[in-house]
N, C-alpha and C positions, 0 to 999 in steps of 0.2 A: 504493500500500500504506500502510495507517494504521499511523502509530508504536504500538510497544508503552507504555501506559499504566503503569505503575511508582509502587505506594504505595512509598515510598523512607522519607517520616514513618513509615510502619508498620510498617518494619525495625528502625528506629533504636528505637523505642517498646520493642518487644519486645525488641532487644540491650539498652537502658537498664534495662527489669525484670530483667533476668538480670544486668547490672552491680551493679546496686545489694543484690539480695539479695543476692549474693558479697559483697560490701563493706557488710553492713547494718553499724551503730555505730560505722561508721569516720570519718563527716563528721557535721557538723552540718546542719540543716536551710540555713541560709545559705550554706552551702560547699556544699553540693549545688546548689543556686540560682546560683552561681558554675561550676560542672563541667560543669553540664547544656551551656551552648553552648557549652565548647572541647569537649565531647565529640562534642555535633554536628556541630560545624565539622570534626572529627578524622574521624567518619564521612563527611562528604563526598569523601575522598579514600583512603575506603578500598575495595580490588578487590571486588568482588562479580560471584561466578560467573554468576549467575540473566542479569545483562545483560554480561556480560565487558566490566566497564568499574566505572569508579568513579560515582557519584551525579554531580558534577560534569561527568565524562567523556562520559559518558550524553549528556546535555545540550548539553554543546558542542560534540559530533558531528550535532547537527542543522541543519538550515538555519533560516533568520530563522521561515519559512514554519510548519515543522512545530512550533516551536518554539513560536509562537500559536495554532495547532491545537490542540496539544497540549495548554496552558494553559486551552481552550474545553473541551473533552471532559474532563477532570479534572473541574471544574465542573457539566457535563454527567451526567457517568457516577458524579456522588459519589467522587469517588478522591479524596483530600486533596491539594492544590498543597501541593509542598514549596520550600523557600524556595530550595534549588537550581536549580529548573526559574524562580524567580520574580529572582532573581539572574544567570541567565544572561539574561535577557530583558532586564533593565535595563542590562546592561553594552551589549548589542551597541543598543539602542532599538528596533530591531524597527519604526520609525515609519511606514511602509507596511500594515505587517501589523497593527498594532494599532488603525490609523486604522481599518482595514475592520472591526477586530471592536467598535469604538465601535459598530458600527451594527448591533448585535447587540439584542435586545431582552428578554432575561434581566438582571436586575439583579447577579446576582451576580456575571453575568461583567463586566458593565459596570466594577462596583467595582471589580472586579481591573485592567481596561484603563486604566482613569482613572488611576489612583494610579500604573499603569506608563508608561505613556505619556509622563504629566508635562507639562511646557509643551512638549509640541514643537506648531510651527506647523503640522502637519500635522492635528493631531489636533482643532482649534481649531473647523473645523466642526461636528463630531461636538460636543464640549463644547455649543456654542451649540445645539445640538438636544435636549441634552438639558436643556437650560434652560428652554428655550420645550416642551418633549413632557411626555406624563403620565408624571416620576418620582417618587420616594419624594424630600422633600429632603437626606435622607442624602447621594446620588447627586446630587442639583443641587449640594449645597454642594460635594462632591468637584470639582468640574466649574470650579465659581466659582473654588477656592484655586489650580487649574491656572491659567485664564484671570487670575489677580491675579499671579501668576509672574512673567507677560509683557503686562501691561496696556497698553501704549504699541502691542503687535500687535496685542492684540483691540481697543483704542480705535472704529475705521471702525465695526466690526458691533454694537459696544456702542448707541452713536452714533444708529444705526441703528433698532435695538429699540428704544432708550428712546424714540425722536420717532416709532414708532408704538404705543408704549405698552404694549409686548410687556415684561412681569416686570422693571420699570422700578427696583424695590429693585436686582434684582439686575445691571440694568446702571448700574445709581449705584457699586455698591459694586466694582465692576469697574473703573469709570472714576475713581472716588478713589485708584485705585494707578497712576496713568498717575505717570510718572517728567517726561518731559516736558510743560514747560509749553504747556497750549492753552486760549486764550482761551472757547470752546466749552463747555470741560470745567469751567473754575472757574465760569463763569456757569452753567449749570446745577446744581452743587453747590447755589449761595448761593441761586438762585431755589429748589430745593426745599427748604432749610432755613429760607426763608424763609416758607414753606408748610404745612411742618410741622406736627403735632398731637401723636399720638401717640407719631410717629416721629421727636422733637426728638432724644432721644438718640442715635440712630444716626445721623442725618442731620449733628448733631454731630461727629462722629467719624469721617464720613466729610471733613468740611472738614479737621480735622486728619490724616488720612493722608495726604490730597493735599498739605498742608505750605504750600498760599500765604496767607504774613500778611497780605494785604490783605482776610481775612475776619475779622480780628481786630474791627474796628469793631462790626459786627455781632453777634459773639457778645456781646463786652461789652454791645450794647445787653440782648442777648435776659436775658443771666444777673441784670442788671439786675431784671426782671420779679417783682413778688413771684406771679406767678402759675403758675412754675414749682414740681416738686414737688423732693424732694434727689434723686431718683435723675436727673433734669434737668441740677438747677444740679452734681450729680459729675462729669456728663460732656462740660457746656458748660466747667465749672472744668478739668478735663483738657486740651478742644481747645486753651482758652486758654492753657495753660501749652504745650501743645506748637507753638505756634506763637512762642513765643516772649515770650506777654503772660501780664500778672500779674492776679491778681484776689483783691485783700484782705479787702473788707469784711465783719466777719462778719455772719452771716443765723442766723435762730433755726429751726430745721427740727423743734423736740422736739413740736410736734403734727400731724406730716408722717406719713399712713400707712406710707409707705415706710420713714420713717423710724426710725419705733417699730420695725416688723417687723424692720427689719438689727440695731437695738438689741438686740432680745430673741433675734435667732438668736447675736449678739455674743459674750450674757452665757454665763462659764464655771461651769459646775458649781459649787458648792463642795464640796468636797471631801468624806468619810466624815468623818475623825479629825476636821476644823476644826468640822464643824456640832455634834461631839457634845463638843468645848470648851466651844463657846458656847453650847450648852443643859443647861452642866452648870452 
């Protein structure tokens, strides 16, 4: 028997318009912005006939099971996931159940699974399929910030991909959050930064997340280059500092396209009153 589906957001919605006219001029717009979620949260635990149970109640009377079901057919059926049914799911992890609806192939529901799920090493397959399958990168990057969590577990499959050249960005930037040190992992960092073109900056950045100074040499040589552009030398100047080294010399960047552009997005207004001072 399929669980009863319950807009529970579309209770609350309709109590909240009827709260509010009753109380029109009583708060401010910010203090309503402040009410709205102890009002919610108030609502979660209030009885409601229709399911003889509270929003919360509702929810935690389900198994793991129906529980992800339940969260699928919302999605499914257009009924709004409310943050009850999305809260009881995180408490319990549901990591069995969620793993199986990773492999679901609606996006929507995807995005919901991913974000719930989290780093669990269950889910870690599913994530890498969706890395390497035709998603939106919305949903890959989702997938990535799961797998960076716990970089040191997905490290083998990262490993993996990259040495057969399967979305090779994004098993670098996986394996720049590896916590422990593997010889493997810094040498391939350096070899593609060393490689680099376009992708100086990121590739940058990914030697500084990984955190070993022993690529310090290196960036100094690269920042060195007058042939770098400033959005370059900002992010080679970054790794450098994050690793520990310094980088003083100054470099004149004022006929740097990139340069001008952040210039000119920089500059602020002048003001009404000050322009009509100065052209009085």
């Amino acid at each position: 028997m399929k669980v009863k589906l319950v807009d529970f957001d579309g209770m609350f919605d309709s109590r909240l318009s009827e709260y509010m006219t009753e109380n029109a001029g009583k708060y401010t717009e910010k203090q309503w912005e402040a009410k709205i979620p102890k009002l919610y949260a108030k609502f979660g635990d209030t009885y409601l006939k229709c399911v003889e149970n509270t929003p919360r109640g509702y929810y935690r009377a389900m198994s793991d099971a129906e529980l992800v079901e339940s969260l699928a057919r919302h999605v499914k059926e257009g009924v709004p996931v409310s943050d009850f049914l999305c809260r009881e799911i995180e408490e319990r992890k549901c990591p069995d159940e969620l793993a199986a609806l990773l492999q679901e192939g609606d996006e929507r529901i995807l995005t919901l699974a991913v974000n719930l799920a989290g780093a669990d090493k269950k889910a870690f397959g599913a994530y890498f399929a969706i890395l390497t399958g035709e998603f939106d990168r919305e949903i890959k990057d989702a997938a990535v910030d799961q797998l960076k969590a716990d970089a040191d577990s997905a490290k083998e499959r990262a490993l993996e991909y990259y040495a057969q050249g399967v979305q090779k960005e994004l098993m670098l930037e996986i394996l720049s959050r590896c916590a422990v040190r593997d010889e493997r992992v810094f040498e391939i960092l350096l070899k593609e930064f060393r490689l680099a073109e376009e992708e100086l900056p990121m590739r940058a950045s990914y030697l500084a997340a990984y955190g070993d100074e022993r690529a310090l040499p290196v960036l100094l040589e690269a920042i060195e280059s007058d042939a770098i552009n400033f959005l370059e030398f900002q992010e080679l100047k970054y790794a450098i500092e994050a690793l520990g080294g310094e980088y003083t010399r100054e470099r004149d960047f004022s006929e740097d396209a990139y340069y001008k552009e952040i210039a000119e997005q920089s500059r602020l207004p002048v003001p009404t009153e000050q322009k009509q001072k100065s052209d009085a």
